[in-house]
C-alpha positions as CSV (number, residue, x, y, z in Angstrom):
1,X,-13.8,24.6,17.0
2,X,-14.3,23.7,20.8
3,X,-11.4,21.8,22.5
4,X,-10.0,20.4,25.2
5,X,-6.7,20.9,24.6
6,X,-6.1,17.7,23.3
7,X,-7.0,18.9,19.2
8,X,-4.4,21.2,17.3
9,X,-5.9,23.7,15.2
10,X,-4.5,23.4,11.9
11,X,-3.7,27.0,10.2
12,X,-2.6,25.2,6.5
13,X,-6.5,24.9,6.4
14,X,-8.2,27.2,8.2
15,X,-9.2,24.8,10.7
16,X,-11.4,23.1,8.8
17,X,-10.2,19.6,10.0
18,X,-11.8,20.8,13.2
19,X,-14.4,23.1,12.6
20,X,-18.1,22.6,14.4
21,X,-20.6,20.8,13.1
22,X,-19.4,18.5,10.0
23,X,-17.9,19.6,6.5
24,X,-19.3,22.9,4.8
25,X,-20.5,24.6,8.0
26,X,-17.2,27.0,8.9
27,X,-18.0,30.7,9.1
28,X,-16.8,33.4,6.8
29,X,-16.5,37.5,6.9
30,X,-14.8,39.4,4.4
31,X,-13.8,42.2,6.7
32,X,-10.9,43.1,5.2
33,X,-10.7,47.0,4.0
34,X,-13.7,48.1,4.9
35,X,-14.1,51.8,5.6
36,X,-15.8,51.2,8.8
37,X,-15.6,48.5,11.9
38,X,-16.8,45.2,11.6
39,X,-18.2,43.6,14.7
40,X,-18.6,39.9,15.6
41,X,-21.1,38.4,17.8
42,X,-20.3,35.4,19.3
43,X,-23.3,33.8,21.0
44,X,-23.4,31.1,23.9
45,X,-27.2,30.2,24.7
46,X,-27.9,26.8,26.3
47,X,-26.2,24.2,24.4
48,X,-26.0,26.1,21.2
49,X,-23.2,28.2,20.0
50,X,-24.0,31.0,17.1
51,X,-22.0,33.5,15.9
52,X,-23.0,36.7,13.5
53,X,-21.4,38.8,11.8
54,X,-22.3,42.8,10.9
55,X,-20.1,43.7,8.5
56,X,-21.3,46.2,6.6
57,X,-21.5,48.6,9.2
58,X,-25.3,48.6,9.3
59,X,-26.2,47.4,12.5
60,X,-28.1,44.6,11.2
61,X,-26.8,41.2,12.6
62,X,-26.5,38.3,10.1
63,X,-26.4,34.8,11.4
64,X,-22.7,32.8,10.0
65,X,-23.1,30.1,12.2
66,X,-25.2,27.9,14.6
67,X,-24.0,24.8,16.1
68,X,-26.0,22.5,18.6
69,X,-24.9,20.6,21.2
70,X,-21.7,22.5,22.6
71,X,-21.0,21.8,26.1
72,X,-18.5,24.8,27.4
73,X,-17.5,24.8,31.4
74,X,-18.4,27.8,33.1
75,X,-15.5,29.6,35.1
76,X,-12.8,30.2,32.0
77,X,-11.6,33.0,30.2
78,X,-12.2,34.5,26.9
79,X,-9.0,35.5,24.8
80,X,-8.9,36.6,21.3
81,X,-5.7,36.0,18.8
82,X,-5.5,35.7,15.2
83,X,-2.7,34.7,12.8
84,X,-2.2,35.9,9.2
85,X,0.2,33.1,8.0
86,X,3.0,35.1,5.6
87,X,0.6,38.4,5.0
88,X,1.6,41.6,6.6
89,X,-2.1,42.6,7.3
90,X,-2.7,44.8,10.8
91,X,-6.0,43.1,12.5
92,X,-6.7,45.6,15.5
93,X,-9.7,44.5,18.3
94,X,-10.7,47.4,19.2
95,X,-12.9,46.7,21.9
96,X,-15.0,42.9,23.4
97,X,-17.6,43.8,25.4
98,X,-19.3,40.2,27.5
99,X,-22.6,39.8,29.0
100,X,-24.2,37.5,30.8
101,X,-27.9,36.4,29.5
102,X,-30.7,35.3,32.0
103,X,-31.5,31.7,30.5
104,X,-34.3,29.9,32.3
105,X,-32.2,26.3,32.6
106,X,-34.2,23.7,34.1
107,X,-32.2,21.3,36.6
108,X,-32.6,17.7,35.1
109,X,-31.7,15.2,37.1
110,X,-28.2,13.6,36.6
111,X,-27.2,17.2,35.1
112,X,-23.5,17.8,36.1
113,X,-22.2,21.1,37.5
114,X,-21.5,23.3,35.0
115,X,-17.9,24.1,36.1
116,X,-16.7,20.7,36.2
117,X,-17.2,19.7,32.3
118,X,-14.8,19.0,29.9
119,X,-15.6,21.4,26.7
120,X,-17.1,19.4,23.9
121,X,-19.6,19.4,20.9
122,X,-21.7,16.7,19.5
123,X,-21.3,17.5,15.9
124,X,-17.6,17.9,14.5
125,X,-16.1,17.2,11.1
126,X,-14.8,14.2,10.6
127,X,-10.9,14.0,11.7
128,X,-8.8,14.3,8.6
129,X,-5.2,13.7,8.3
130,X,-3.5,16.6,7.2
131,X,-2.0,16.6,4.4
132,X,1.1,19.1,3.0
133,X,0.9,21.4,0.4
134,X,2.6,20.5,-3.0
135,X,6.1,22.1,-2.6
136,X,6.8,25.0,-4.5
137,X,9.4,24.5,-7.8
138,X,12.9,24.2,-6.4
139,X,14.2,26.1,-10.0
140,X,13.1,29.6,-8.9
141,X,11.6,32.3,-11.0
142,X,15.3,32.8,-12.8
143,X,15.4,28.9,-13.2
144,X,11.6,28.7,-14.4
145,X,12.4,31.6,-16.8
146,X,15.1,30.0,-18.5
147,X,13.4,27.2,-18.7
148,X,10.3,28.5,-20.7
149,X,13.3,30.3,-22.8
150,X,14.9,26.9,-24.0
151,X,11.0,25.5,-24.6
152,X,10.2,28.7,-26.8
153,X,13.6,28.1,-28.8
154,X,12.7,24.1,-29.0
155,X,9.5,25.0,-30.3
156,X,11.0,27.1,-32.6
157,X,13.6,25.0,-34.1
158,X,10.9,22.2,-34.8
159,X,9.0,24.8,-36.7
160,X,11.9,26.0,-38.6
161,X,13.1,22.7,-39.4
162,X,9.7,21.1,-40.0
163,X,8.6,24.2,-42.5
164,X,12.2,23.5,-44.4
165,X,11.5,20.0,-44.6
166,X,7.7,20.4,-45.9
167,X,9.2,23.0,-48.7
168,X,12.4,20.1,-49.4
169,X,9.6,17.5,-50.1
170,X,7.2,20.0,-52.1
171,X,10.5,21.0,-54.5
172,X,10.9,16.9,-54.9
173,X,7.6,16.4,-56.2
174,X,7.4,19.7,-58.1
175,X,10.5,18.4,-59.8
176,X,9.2,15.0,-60.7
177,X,6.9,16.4,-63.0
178,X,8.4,18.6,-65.1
């Protein structure tokens, strides 16, 4: 997501009520135990933003993501976090190495300085209200448990008592006959 500031990042969803460039265009690794580092490029070129991903260890860059239209100031600094919700996982960065890329940039006219604009991409997702995740059951697993007991003993009584009746009523007409 690029901000301002101004938009929270919503961790219930990943940040998909944020994420660059519209619905079903978020970026996915599965990094987690692997034998080997990962590594993450993250890509600033012009106006676009691309990010890839290697991995598998192989030195052989795969593209997740490429946005157009990103505006980012110049003059801020890079930080790296990352939040694992209730999970007890250990996500080390071992190392972020930054270079800066000659880009041929032609001056347009009416171009701003580069320092003075407010981050910004063209193409976001729509905004979305978030909404909150069903609440778990408020009986608990000893509440649930004996709850699935009485059913099992309900549906076992109707059996009984439907299997007695159906023999009752098949005596009755046995008996008629006779």
């Amino acid at each position: 997501m690029v901000s301002n500031g101004s938009a929270h990042y919503d961790h219930d969803r990943d940040g998909t009520h944020t994420q660059l460039g519209g619905e079903g265009t978020g970026c996915e690794a599965k990094f987690r135990n692997k034998d080997h580092e990962t590594q993450v490029l993250i890509q600033y070129v012009g106006d676009t933003l691309a990010i890839f991903t290697d991995i598998n260890g192989q030195g052989v860059w795969k593209e997740c993501l490429s946005v157009d239209g990103v505006h980012l100031p110049t003059g801020y600094y890079i930080g790296v976090t990352s939040a694992t919700g209730d999970l007890s996982d250990n996500h080390d960065v071992t190392s972020v190495k930054m270079f800066e890329q000659e880009f041929a940039r032609v001056e347009r006219q009416g171009d701003v300085d580069s320092r003075s604009i407010e981050p910004h991409a063209e193409f976001i997702s729509s905004p979305r209200d978030h909404i909150d995740d069903p609440k778990p059951s408020k009986l608990g697993w000893v509440g649930t448990t004996v709850l699935v007991i009485v059913a099992i003993a309900v549906v076992v009584i109707v059996v009984v008592f439907g299997f007695a009746w159906i023999q009752k009523r098949q005596e009755r007409t046995r008996k008629r006959f006779y």
